[in-house]
C-alpha positions as CSV (number, residue, x, y, z in Angstrom):
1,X,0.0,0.0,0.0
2,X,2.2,2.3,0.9
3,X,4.2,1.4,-2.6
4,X,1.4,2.5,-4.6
5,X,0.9,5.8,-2.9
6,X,4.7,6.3,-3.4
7,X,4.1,5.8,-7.1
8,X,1.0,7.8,-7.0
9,X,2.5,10.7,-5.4
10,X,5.1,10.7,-7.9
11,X,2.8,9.9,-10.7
12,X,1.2,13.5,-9.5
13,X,4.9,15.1,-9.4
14,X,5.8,14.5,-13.0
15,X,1.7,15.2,-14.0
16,X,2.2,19.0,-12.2
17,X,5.9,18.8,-13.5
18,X,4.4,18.3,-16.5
19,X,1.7,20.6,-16.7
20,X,4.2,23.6,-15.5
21,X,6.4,23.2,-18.6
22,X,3.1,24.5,-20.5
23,X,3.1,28.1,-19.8
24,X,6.3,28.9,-20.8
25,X,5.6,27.4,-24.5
26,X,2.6,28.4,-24.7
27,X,4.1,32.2,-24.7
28,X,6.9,31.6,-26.8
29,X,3.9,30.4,-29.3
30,X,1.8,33.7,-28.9
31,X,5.0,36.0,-28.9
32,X,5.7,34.6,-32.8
33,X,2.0,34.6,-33.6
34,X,2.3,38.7,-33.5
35,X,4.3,37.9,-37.0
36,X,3.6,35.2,-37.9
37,X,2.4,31.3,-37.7
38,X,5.2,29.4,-35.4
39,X,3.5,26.1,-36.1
40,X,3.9,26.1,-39.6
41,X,7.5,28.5,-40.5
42,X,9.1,27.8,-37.1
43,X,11.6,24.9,-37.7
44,X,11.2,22.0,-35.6
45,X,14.6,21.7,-33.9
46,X,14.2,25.7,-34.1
47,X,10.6,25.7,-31.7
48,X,12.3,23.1,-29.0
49,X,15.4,25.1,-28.5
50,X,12.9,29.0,-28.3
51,X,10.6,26.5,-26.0
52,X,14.0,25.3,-24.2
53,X,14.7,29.4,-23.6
54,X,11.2,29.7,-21.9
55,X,11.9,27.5,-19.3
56,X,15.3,28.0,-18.4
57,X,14.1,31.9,-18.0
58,X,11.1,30.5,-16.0
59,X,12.9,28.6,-13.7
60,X,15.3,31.7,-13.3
61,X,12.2,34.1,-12.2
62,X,10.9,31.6,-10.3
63,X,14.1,31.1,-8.3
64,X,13.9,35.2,-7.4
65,X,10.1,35.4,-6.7
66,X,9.8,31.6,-5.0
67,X,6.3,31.9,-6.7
68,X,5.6,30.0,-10.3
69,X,2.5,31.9,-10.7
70,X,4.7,35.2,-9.9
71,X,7.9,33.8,-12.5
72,X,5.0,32.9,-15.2
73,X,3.6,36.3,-14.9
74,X,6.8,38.3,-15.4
75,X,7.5,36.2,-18.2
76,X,4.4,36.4,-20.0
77,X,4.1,40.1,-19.6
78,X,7.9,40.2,-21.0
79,X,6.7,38.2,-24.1
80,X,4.1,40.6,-24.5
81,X,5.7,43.8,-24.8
82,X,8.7,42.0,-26.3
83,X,6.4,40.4,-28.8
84,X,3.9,43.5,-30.0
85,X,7.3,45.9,-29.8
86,X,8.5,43.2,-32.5
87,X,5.5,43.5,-34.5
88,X,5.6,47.4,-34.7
89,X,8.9,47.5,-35.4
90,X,8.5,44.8,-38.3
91,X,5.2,47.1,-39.5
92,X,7.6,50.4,-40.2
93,X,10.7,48.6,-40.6
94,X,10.3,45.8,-42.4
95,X,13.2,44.2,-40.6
96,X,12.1,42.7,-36.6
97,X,13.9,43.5,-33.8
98,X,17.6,43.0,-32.8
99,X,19.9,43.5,-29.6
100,X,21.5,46.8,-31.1
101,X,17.9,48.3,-31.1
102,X,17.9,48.3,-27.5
103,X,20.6,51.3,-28.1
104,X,18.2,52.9,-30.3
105,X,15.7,53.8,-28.3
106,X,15.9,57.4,-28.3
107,X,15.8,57.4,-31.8
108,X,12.5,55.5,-32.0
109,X,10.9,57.4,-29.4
110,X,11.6,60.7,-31.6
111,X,9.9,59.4,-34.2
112,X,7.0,57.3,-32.8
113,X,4.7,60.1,-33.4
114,X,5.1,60.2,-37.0
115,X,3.6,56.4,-37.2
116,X,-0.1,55.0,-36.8
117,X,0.3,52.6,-33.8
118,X,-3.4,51.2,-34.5
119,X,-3.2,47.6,-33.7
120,X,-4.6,45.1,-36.4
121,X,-6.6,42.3,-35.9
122,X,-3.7,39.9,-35.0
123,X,-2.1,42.3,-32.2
124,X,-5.5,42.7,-30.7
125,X,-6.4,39.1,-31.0
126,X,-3.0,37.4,-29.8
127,X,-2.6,40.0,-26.9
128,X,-5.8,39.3,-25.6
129,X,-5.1,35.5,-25.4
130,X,-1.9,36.9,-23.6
131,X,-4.1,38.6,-21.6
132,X,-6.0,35.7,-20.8
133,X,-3.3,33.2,-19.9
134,X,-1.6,35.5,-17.8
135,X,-4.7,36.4,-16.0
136,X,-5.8,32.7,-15.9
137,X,-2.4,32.0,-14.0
138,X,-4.2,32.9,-10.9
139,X,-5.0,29.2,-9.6
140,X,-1.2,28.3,-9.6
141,X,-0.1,28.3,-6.1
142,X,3.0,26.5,-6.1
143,X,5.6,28.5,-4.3
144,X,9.2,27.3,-2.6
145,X,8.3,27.1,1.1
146,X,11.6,26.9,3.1
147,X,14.6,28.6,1.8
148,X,15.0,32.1,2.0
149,X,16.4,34.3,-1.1
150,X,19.6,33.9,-0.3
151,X,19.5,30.1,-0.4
152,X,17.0,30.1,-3.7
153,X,19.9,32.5,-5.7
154,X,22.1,28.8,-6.0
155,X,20.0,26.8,-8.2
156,X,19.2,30.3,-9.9
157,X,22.3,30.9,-10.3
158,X,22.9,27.2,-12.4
159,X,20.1,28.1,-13.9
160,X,21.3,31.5,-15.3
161,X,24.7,29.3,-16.3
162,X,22.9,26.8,-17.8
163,X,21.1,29.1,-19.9
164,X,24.1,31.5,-20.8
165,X,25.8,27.8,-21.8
166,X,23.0,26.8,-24.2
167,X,23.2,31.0,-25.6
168,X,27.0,30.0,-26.2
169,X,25.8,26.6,-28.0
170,X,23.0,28.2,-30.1
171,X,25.9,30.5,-31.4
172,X,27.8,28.0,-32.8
173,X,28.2,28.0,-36.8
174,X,28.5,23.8,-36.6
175,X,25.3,23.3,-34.5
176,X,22.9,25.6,-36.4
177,X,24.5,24.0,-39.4
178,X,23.3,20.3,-37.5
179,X,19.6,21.9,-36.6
180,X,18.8,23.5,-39.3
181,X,18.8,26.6,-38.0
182,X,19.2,29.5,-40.7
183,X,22.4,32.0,-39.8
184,X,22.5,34.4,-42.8
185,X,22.2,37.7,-40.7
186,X,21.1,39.5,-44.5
187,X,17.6,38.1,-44.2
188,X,16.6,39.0,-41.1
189,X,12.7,38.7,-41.6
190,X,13.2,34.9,-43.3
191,X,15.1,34.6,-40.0
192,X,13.0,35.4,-37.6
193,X,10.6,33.2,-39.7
194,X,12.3,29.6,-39.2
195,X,14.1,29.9,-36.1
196,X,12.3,31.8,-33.9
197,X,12.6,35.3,-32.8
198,X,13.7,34.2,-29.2
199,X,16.4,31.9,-31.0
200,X,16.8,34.7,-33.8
201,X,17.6,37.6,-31.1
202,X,20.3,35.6,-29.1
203,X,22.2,33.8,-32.3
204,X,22.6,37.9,-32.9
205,X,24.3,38.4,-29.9
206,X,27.3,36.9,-30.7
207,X,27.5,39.9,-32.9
208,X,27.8,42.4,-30.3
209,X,31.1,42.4,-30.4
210,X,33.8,42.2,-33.4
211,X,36.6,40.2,-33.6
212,X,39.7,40.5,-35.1
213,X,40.1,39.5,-38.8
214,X,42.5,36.2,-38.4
215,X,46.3,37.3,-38.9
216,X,45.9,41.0,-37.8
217,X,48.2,43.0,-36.7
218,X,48.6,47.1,-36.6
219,X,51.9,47.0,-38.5
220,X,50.8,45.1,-41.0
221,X,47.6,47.6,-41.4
222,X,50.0,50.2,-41.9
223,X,52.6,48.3,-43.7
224,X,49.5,48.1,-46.3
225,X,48.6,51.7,-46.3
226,X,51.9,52.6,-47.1
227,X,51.6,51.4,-50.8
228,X,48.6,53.0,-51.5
229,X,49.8,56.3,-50.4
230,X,51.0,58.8,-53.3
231,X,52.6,61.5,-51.8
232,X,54.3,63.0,-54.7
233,X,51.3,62.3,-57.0
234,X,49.2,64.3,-54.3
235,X,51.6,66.8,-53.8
236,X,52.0,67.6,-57.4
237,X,47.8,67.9,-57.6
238,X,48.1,70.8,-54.8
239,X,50.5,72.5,-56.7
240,X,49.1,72.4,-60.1
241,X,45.5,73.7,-58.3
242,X,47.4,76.6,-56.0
243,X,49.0,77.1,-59.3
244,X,46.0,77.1,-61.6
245,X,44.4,79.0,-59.0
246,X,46.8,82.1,-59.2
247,X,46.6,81.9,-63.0
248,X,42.8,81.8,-63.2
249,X,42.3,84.9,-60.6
250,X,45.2,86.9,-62.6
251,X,43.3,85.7,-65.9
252,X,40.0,86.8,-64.3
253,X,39.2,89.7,-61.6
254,X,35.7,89.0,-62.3
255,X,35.5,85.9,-59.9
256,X,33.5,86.3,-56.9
257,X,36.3,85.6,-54.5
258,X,39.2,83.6,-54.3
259,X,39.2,80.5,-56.1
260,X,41.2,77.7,-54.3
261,X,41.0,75.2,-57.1
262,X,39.5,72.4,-54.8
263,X,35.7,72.5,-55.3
264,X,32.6,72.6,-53.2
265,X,31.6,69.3,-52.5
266,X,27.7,69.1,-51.3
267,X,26.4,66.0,-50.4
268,X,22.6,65.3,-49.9
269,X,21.9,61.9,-48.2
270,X,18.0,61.9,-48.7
271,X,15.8,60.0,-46.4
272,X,14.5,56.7,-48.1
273,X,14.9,57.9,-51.4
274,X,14.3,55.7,-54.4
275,X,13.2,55.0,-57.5
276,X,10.8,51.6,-56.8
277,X,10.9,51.1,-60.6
278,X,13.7,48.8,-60.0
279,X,11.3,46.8,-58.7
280,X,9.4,45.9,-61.5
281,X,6.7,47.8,-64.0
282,X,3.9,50.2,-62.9
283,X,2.2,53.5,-63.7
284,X,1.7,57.0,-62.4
285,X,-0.2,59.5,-63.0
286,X,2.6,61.5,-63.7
287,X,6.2,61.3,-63.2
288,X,7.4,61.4,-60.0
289,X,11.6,61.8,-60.5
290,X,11.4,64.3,-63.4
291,X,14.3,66.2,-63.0
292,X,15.8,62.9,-61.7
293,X,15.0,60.8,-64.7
294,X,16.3,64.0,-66.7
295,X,19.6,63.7,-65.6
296,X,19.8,59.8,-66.0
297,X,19.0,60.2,-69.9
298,X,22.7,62.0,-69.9
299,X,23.0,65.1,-68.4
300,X,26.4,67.3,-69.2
301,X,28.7,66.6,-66.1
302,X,26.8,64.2,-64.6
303,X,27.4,60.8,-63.4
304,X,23.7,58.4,-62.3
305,X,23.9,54.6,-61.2
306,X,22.4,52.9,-58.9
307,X,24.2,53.1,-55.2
308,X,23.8,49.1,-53.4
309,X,23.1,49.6,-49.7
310,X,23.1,47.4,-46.8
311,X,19.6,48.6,-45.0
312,X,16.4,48.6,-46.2
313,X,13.5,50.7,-44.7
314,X,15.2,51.9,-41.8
315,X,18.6,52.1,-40.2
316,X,19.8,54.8,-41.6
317,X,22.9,55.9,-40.3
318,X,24.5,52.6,-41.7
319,X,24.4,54.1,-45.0
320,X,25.9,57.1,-43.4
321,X,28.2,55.5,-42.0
322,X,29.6,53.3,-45.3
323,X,29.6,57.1,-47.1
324,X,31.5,58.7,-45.1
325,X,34.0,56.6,-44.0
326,X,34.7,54.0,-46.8
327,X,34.1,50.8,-44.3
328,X,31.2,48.4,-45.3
329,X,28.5,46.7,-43.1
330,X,29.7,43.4,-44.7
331,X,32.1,42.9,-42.4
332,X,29.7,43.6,-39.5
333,X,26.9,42.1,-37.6
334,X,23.2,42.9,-39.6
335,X,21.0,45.5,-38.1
336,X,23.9,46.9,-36.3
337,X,24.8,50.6,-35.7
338,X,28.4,51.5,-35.9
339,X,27.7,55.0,-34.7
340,X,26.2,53.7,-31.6
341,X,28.3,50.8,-30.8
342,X,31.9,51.3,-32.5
343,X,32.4,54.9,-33.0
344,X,33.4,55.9,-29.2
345,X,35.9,58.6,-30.1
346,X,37.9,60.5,-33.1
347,X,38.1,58.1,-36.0
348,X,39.5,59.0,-39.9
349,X,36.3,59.7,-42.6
350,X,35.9,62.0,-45.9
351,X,35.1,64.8,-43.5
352,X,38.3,64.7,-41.6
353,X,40.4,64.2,-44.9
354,X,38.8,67.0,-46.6
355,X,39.2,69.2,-43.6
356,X,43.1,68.4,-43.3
357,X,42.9,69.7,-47.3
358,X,41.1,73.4,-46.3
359,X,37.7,72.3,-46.3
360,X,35.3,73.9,-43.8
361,X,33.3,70.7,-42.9
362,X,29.8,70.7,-41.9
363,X,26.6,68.1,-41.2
364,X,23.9,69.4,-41.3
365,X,20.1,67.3,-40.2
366,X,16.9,69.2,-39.4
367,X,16.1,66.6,-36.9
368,X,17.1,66.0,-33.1
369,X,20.9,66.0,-32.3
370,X,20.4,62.7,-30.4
371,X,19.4,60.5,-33.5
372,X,21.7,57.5,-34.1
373,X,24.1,59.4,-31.9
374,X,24.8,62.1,-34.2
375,X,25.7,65.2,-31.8
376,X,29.1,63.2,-30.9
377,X,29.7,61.8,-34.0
378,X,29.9,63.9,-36.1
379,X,32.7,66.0,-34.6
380,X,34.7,62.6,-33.7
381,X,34.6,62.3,-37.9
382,X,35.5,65.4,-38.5
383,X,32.7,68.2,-39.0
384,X,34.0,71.5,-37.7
385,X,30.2,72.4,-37.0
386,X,27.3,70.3,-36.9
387,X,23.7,71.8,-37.5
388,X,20.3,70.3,-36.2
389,X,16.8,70.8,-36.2
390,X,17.2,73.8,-33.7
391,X,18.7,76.1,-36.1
392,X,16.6,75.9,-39.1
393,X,15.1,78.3,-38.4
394,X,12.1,79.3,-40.2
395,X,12.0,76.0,-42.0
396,X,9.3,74.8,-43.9
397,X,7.4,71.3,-43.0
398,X,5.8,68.9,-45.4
399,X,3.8,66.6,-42.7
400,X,5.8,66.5,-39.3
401,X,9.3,67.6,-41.0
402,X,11.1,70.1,-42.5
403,X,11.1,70.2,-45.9
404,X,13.9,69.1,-48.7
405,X,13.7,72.7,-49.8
406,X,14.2,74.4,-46.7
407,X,17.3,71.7,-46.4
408,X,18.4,73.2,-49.7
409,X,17.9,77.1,-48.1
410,X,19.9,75.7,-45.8
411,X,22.9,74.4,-48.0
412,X,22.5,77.8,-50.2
413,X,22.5,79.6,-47.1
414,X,26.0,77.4,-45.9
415,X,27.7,78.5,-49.2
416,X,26.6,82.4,-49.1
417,X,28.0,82.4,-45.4
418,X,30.8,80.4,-46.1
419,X,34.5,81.9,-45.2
420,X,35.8,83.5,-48.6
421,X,38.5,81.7,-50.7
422,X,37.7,78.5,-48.6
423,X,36.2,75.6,-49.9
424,X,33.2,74.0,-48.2
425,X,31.9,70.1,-47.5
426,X,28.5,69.9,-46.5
427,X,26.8,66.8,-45.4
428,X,23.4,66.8,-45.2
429,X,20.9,64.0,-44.3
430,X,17.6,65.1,-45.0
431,X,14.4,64.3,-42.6
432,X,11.3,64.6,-45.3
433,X,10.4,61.5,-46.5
434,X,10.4,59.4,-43.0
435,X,7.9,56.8,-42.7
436,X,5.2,56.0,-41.8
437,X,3.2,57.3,-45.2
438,X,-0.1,56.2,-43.7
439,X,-1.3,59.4,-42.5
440,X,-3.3,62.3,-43.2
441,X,-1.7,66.3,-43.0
442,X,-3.3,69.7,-43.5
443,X,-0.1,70.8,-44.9
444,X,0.9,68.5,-47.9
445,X,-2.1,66.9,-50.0
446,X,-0.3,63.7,-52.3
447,X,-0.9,64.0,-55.9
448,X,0.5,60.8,-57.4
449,X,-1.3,58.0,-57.4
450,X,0.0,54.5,-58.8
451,X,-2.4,52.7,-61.6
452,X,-4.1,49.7,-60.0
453,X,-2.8,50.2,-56.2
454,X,-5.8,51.8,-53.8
455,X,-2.7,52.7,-50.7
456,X,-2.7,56.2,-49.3
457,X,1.0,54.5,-48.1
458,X,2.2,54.4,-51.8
459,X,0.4,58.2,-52.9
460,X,2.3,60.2,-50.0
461,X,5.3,58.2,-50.5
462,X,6.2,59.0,-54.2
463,X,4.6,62.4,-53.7
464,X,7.0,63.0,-51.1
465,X,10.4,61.9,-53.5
466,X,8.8,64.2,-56.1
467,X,8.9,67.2,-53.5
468,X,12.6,65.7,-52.8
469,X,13.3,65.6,-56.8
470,X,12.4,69.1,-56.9
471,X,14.7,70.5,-53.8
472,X,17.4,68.9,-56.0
473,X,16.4,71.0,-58.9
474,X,16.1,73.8,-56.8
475,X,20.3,72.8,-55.5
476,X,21.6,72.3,-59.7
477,X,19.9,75.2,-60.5
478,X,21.2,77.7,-58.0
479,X,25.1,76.4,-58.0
480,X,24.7,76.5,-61.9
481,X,24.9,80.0,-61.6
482,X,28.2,80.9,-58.8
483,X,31.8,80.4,-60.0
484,X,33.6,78.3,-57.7
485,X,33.5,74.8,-59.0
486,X,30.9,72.7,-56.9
487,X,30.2,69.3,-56.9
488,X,26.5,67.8,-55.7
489,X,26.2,64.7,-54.9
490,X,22.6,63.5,-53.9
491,X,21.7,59.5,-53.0
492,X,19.0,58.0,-51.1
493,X,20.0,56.2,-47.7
494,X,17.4,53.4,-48.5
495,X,14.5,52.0,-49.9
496,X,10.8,52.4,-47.8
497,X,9.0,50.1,-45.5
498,X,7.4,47.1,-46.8
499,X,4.2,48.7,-46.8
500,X,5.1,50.7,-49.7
501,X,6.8,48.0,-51.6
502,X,4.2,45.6,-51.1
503,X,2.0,46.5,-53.6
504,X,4.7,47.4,-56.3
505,X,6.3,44.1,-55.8
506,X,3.0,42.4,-55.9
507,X,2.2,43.6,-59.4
508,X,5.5,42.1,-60.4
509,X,4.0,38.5,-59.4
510,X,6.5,39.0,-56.0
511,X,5.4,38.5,-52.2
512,X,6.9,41.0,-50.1
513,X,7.7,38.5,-47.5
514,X,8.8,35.6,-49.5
515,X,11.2,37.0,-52.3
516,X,14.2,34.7,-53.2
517,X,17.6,35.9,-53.0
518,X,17.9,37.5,-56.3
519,X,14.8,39.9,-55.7
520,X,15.7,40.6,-52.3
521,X,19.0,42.6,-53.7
522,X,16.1,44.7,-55.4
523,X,15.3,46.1,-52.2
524,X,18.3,47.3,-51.4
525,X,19.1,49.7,-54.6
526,X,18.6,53.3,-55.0
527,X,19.7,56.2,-57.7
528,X,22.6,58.2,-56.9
529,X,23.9,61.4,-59.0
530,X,27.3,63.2,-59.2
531,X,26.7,66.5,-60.3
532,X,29.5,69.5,-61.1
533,X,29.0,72.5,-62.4
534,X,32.8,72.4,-64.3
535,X,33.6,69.6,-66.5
536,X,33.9,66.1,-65.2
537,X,33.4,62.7,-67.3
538,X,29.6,62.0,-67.8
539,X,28.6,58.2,-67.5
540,X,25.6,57.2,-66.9
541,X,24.5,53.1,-65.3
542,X,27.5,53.8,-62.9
543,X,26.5,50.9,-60.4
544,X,28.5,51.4,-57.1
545,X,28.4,50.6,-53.6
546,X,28.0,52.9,-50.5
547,X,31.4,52.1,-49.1
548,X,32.9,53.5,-52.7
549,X,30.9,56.6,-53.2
550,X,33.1,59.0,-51.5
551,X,36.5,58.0,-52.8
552,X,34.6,58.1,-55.9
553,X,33.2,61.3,-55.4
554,X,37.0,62.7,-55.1
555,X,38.2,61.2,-57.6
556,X,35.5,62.7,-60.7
557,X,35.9,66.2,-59.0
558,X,40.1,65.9,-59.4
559,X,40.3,66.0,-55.8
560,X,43.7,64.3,-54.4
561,X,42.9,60.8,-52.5
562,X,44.7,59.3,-49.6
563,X,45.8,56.0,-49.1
564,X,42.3,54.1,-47.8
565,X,41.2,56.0,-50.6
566,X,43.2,54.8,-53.0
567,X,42.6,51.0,-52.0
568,X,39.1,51.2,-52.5
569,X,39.1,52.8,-55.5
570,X,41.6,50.0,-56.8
571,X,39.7,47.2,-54.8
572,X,36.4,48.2,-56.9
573,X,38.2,47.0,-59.9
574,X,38.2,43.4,-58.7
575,X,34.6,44.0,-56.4
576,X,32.5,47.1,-58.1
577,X,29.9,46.3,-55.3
578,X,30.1,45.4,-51.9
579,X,27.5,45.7,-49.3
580,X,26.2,43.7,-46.8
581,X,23.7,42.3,-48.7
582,X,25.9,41.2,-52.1
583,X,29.4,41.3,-53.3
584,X,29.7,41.6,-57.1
585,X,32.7,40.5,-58.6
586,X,34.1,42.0,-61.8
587,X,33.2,39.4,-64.0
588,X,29.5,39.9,-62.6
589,X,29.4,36.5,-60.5
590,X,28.5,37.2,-57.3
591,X,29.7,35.6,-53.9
592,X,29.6,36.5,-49.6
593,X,31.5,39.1,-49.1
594,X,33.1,36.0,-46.0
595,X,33.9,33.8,-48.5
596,X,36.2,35.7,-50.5
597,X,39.8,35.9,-49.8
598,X,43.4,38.0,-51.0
599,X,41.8,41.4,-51.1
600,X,39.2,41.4,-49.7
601,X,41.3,39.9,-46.4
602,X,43.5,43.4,-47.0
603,X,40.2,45.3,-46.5
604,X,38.9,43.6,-43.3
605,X,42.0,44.7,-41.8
606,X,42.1,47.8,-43.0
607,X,39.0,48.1,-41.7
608,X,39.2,47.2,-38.2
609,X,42.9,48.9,-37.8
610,X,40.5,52.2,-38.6
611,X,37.6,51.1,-36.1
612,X,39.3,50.3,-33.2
613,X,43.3,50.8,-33.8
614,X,43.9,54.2,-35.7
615,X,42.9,56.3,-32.6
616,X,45.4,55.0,-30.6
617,X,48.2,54.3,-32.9
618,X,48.0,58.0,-34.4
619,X,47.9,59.6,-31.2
620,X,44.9,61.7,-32.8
């Protein structure tokens, strides 16, 4: 007798043992059913391990509180927030949340009142059953009875080491090779998808950090820079400009000023501005990039491709980032932020270099200083003076921003004020044309409308760009008119949200969710322009990458390049585009930037020598 009560009592501690394990799933289930279905995308090996997560937190909260109702209710209420944050984020970002976002968060909240945070159907639907279980809950009473806190932190503590242990396992490349569980950190969405976001968001945190390319060494970094620099080359450029110079203002007292031979350079990084025609077919009502699609058909002194990029529909300081210093986001974790979690101090870019040439240097972004970090960036690149929201003063606004045009009043304004005889670099990253689209202003009506596609989303969008194609007008037109020699350059930083390509993609027989590799790389292409207002070599079709554009830049304006420079520009003639998304060889084939060797080796170590070595070493 007293056997069978044994086994009964047993019986009944594996049932309840049992029956606890079902909370903890149950919420890693509803946090992926605010994106999608777990049951049916989720991996198999890829739901046991997110389920293995639950309960190893679970046991961890319940070790604190010594209440499982208490550990299940801070978990599910985690899951929750976790989970419809997630779902936002993917709804005007297309891409789903990653650790780095967590250093983001000003950024978001500065924005989050340009968005419509109505929930759908789904967010109201799998937050209520949330709502319900965690409520529900109540009947649990099992609590630990005798130890205290102190004596409960032991098998917490296991716990915690177990579960940082299995983190370090999931983070292995030869286990998620054995599961099944997808790695490639350029699909982030697909990710998410098959293993999990749980799973997804800690296989990213091995990214946190960077580590060093295999055989690096600072002297070596610098042994390489050495045979890319041209000092004499250089030198003899400066002399034949000072020289030109002094003839040219001898030739011609006319000139407005002394002309220093180097020319303007003004840059106009425009907020997710593109051309969705790469996308496929579809019609407007009228054009939306006239002036745009004008200068494409061969404009005098003007040079159009499409610029690769390694973000879409957000992130935009990655695209920054790539411009301005000549590094690329193939080398580093996806959905990272270099300006928030590797730029900690004075590092080299093209502001920096052009300022060690004469350049007055200045960034310029009618939004908050704060944004991606930008109010102690910017001076640790290399911008004398940095200008924000605060003084544009009596700028215009289309919807909640200030306008392209007043950004181009601004740039006019930069030159007209400029110090005389001095050449000036502007950097401007424009603020119009953030998302979301899905909103209604007194102050800007949309007039283009798309044949067949019923989205207020898609109208404001392109209606915005065409505002943003005529502030570029506005730029050509006025520096077509002053002497010094000025150079515009003018790219968008990426392509919009998914709920503006949807539809375009759609009538190209394309889900927006579900494209293949080759029409994902689609999504992450927009037009660039070199403009000057002397002669330079027109070509039009110039693909290029972000990480190239501003060696390029220097080069069509016959301004001298340093050594970095000078490798980039001679490693584009083996890779013409690298970006975190594709690496194009010059024969056209096309390969992960990882998997390629020799050169590209060179650059990974130039590359990190300049994120985390050159402050140091050059005593800057």
């Amino acid at each position: 007798m007293s056997q069978k009560k044994t086994l009964l009592k047993y019986t009944k501690y594996v049932m309840w043992g049992t029956v606890a394990l079902i909370p903890p799933a149950a919420f890693f289930y509803l946090l992926e059913f605010y994106t999608h279905n777990p049951f049916a995308e989720v991996r198999p090996w890829a739901q046991l391990f997110n389920i293995v997560l639950f309960e190893l937190l679970a046991g961890i909260f319940l070790c604190i509180t010594g209440r499982l109702r208490a550990a299940y209710r801070i978990e599910g209420t985690a899951a929750l927030v976790f989970g419809l944050a997630n779902a936002y984020v993917v709804r005007f970002r297309t891409n789903p949340l990653v650790p780095w976002d967590i250093l983001s968060w000003r950024t978001a909240v500065s924005v989050s009142g340009n968005y419509d945070f109505t929930p759908d159907t789904r967010m109201i639907v799998v937050t209520i059953l949330f709502l319900a279980l965690i409520i529900g809950l109540q009947p649990v009473k099992f609590k630990i009875g005798r130890p205290g806190f102190f004596k409960r932190c032991l098998p917490g503590v296991v716990l915690g080491a177990v579960l940082v242990m299995f983190a370090g396992t999931l983070q292995q490349e030869n286990f998620q090779n054995e599961h099944r569980l997808y790695n490639k950190l350029f699909t982030p969405v697909f990710m998410t998808q098959v293993d999990g976001i749980p799973v997804t968001f800690v296989m990213n945190l091995a990214y946190m950090s960077i580590e060093k390319p295999q055989k690096y060494s600072v002297g070596e970094a610098k042994e390489f820079l050495k045979k890319y620099e041209k000092p004499q080359e250089t030198e003899e450029s400066i002399d034949t400009i000072l020289e030109e110079e002094e003839k040219d203002t001898s030739d011609d007292t006319s000139q407005s000023g002394a002309d220093t031979g180097m020319p303007n350079i003004i840059v106009v990084m425009n907020e997710s501005f593109s051309d969705l025609s790469v996308l496929g077919d579809f019609k407007t009502n009228e054009d939306y990039l006239p002036f745009l699609h004008s200068l494409q058909q061969g404009a005098e002194n003007t040079v159009t491709g499409m610029l690769n990029v390694s973000v879409c529909g957000g992130n935009t300081a990655d695209t920054e980032y790539e411009f301005l210093t000549g590094n690329t986001m193939a080398f580093l974790p996806q959905g990272s932020i270099p300006y928030q979690q590797y730029v900690s101090g004075e590092r080299p870019s093209l502001a920096s270099y052009l300022q060690s040439l004469g350049y007055e240097t200045v960034a310029t972004h009618p939004y908050y200083a704060t944004g991606w970090n930008r109010d102690k960036v910017y001076p640790w690149l290399g911008f004398e003076q940095s200008i924000f929201k605060d003084q544009y003063y009596g700028a215009r606004f289309v919807r909640d921003y200030v306008s392209d045009a007043s950004c181009a009043d601004k740039i006019i304004q930069l030159y007209e004020q400029k110090e005389e005889g001095r050449p000036l670099f502007v950097f401007n990253v424009t603020m119009q044309n953030h998302g979301g689209y899905d909103q209604t202003y007194t102050n800007f009506s949309p007039g283009i409308s798309v044949d067949g596609v019923n989205s207020i989303s898609v109208s404001q969008y392109f209606s915005l760009i065409k505002l943003s194609d005529q502030a570029l007008e506005q730029l050509i037109d006025y520096f077509s008119g002053v002497d010094e020699k000025t150079v515009i350059v003018f790219f968008g930083d990426h392509q919009p949200s998914d709920t503006v390509a949807a539809p375009i993609l759609a009538m190209n027989g394309m889900q927006w969710n579900a494209l293949d590799e080759e029409q994902q790389k689609l999504r992450y292409q927009v037009p660039y322009v070199i403009w000057a207002n002397y002669d330079i070599d027109e070509e039009q079709n110039a693909d290029t990458s972000a990480n190239y554009l501003g060696a390029e830049v220097l080069k069509r304006a016959g301004v001298p390049t340093d050594a970095y420079q000078n490798f980039l520009l001679t490693l584009k003639e083996s890779y013409p585009v690298i970006s975190a998304v594709r690496t194009v060889e010059a024969d056209g084939s096309e390969t992960p930037a990882k998997e390629e060797h020799g050169e590209m080796d060179i650059y990974r170590k130039l590359q990190y020598y300049f994120m985390f070595d050159w402050e140091e070493e050059s005593g800057e």
